[in-house]
C-alpha positions in Angstrom: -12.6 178.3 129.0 -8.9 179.0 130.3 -6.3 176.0 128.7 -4.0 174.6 131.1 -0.5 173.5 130.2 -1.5 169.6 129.4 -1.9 169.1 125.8 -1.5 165.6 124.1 -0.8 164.6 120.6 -2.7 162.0 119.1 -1.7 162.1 115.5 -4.7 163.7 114.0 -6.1 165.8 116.5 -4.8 167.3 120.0 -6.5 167.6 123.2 -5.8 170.5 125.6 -7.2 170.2 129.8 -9.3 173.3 130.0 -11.3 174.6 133.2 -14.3 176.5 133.1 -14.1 179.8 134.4 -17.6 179.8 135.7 -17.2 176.7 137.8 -13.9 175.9 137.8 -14.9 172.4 136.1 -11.8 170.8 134.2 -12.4 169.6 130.5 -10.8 168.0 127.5 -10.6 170.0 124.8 -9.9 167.8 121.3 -8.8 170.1 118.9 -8.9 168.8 115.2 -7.1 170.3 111.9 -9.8 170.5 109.2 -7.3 170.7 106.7 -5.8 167.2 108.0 -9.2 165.6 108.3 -9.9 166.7 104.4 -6.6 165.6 103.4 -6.4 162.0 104.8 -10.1 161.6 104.2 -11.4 161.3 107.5 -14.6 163.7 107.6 -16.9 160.7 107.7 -14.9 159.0 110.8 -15.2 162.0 112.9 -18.5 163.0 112.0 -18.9 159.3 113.3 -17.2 160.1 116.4 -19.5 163.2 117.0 -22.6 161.4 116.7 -21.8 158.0 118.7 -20.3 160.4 121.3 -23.3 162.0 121.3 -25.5 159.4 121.2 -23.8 157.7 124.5 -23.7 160.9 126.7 -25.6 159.4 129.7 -22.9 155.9 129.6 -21.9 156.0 132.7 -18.4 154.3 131.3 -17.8 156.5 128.1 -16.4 159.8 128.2 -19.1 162.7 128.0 -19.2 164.6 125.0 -20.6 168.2 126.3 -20.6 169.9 123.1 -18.7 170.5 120.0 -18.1 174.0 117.9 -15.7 175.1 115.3 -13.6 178.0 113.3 -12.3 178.6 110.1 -9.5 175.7 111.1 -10.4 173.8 113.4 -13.2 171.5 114.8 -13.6 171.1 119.1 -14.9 168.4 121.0 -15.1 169.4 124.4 -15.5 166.1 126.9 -15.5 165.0 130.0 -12.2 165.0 131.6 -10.8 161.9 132.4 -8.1 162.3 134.5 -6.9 159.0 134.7 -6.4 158.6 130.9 -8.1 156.1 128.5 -8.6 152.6 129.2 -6.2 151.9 126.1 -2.9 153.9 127.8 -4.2 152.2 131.3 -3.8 148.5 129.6 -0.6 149.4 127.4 0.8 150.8 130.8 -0.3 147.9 132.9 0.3 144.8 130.2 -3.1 143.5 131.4 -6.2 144.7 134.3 -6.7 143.0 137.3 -10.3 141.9 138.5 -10.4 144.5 141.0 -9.1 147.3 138.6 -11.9 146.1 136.2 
């Protein structure tokens, strides 16, 4: 994987656009500070997150969770990238969806 310059910040974890160098495939790379998840006592929730990801992977409407390693720091997600963002930014952005849009 080669990161790209897009990373956001999302509070307690960041997510960095990666490509593939094989294929050239783009990814999201969610990068989270164990430190941070032991501290604010969230290792249940993202274990959560992990598994319903993993449980969804063939939803055609939820991101694709393609697997998930770690280091000494920090746990990965790598997903599907979305390019157009989360349906949550998309709404905030918008104030409301049309029907077409939907």
């Amino acid at each position: 994987l080669r990161a790209d310059k897009k990373t956001w910040f999302w509070g307690l974890w960041l997510s960095k656009l990666v490509k593939c160098l094989i294929n050239e495939q783009q990814y999201a790379l969610k990068v989270l500070d164990k430190e941070k998840i032991t501290r604010l006592n969230k290792i249940e929730n993202v274990m959560r997150e992990r598994d319903n990801l993993f449980s969804l992977a063939d939803h055609p409407n939820i991101m694709r969770l393609e697997l998930t390693f770690q280091d000494s720091q920090s746990l990965f997600f790598l997903t599907e990238y979305c390019e157009n963002g989360d349906l949550k930014s998309l709404i905030k952005k918008n104030d409301r969806l049309s029907f077409e849009v939907t």
